[in-house]
C-alpha positions, 0 to 999 in steps of 0.5 A, a space after each residue: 677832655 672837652 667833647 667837640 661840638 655838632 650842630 644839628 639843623 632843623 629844617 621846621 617844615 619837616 615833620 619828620 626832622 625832629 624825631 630824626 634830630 632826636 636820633 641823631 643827637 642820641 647817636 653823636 653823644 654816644 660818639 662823645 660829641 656835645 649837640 646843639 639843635 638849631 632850627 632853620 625856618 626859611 629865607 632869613 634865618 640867621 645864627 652864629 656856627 661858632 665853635 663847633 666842629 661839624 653841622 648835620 643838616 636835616 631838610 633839603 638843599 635849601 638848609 644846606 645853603 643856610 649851613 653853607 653860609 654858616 660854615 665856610 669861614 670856619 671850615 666846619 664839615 656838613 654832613 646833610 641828610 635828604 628829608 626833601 625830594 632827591 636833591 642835588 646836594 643833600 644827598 644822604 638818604 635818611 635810611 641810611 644816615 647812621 650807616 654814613 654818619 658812623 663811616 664820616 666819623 672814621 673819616 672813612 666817608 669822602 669831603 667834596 670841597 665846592 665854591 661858592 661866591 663872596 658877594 658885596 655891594 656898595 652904595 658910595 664907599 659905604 658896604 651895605 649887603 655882604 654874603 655868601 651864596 652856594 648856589 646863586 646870587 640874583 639881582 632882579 627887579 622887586 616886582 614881577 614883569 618889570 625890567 631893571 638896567 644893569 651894568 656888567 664888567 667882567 675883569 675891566 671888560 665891559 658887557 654892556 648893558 642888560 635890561 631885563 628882569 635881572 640876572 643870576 650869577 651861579 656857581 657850578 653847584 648852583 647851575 642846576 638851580 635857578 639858572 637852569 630854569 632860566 635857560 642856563 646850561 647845567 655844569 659838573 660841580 667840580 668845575 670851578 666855573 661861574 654861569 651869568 644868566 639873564 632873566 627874560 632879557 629884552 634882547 635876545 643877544 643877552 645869552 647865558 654865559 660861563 665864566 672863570 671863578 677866578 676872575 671878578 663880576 661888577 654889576 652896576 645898578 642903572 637907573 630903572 622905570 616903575 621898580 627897585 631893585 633888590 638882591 639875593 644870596 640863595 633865595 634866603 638873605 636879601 637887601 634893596 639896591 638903589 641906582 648908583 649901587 655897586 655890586 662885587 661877586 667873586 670866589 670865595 676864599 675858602 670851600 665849603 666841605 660837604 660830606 658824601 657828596 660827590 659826581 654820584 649824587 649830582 649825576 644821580 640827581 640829574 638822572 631823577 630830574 630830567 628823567 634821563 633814560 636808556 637802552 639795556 646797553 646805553 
């Protein structure tokens, strides 16, 4: 009989990572699974998920965003362990990761589905960036302190246009992100919803905005003083744009299933977070 294959994914900023992979490995043989290690270093990193039927991810949030792009298409299932601070994702304890990862096994441990964005810019009829983003996609000047112009059009509806530093579209798991240090509001992950959010803008008439996953943003790249522009899915996958260029951001098809990762780790989060307190009855 063929073992189903894992992937486990190293976060190499974290010292602990390898020893704890090392285990986990051990673990999922015992369980008759075959293992793969796959090591994440940052912005850019790429590599194919191809054939496996689970990824465990060891780090932060930030390496199951890596993941996430990896596994959408394919429906692989993340089991991600915290080796960060308490994040709003990765919200499996490493002490408690054997407990957890014997319960998912036994399909005893719940699957969160969350949205993510499907994002495609085009330059003419030619498609020069596609990718996936869980928490954010930014257009936004190259260079800090500089303002860039954009076009947005929400379903043929015109926004006008923005000057300022740029703009984040996040998803609902996202908007506790980037988009919340920029002035976002936070929204509960199991709302299908999308936040636009200016950078700095020019005018203060370009507020933050929710929108409905269902529909389709386009961001027209305009013609901006002394910088490029450039765009991001997540902080970890970027191209530059040029004036003319078109940029399509819409919900993906499909979800990304995250295992243990429900309303509890995001209100949990919140609560580490922003230093949320109370009373003995509150």
């Amino acid at each position: 009989m063929r073992k189903k294959r894992a992937v486990i994914v190293i976060n190499t900023y974290k010292e602990e990572a390898q020893l704890i992979a090392n285990d986990v490995k051990r673990f999922l043989e015992q369980e008759s699974w075959a293992v793969d290690f796959l090591e994440f270093s940052g912005p850019c990193s790429k590599s194919s998920f191809d054939g496996y039927k689970l990824a465990v991810t060891l780090g932060g949030d930030g390496t199951v965003l890596f993941a996430a792009r990896g596994c959408l298409e394919q429906k692989i299932p993340i089991f991600p362990i915290n080796l960060g601070e308490f994040g709003f994702i990765a919200g499996i304890q490493k002490e408690s990761w054997q407990e957890r990862l014997s319960l998912f096994l036994r399909k005893k441990l719940p699957l969160t589905e969350r949205s993510m964005i499907s994002v495609t810019a085009l330059r003419g009829k030619s498609t020069i960036f596609e990718s996936y983003a869980l928490n954010d996609v930014v257009v936004s000047a190259d260079r800090a302190a500089k303002i860039v112009s954009l076009g947005i059009t929400f379903n043929g509806n015109s926004f006008g246009k923005f000057q300022s530093d740029g703009i984040i579209v996040a998803t609902a798991t996202g908007s506790t992100a980037y988009s919340a240090a920029a002035g976002g509001p936070i929204v509960d992950p199991e709302l299908d919803a999308f936040v636009l959010s200016p950078i700095c803008p020019f005018s203060l008439s370009n507020r933050p905005i929710v929108l409905p996953s269902s529909g389709v943003l386009c961001v027209d790249v305009l013609p901006s003083r002394d910088t490029g522009v450039s765009i991001t899915a997540d902080g970890q996958v970027l191209e530059h744009l040029e004036t003319g260029d078109i940029v399509f951001l819409q919900k993906a098809k499909e979800k990304v299933l995250l295992a243990d990762c429900g309303s509890s780790v995001f209100y949990s989060a919140l609560r580490s977070k922003l230093h949320w307190s109370g009373g003995p009855s509150a």
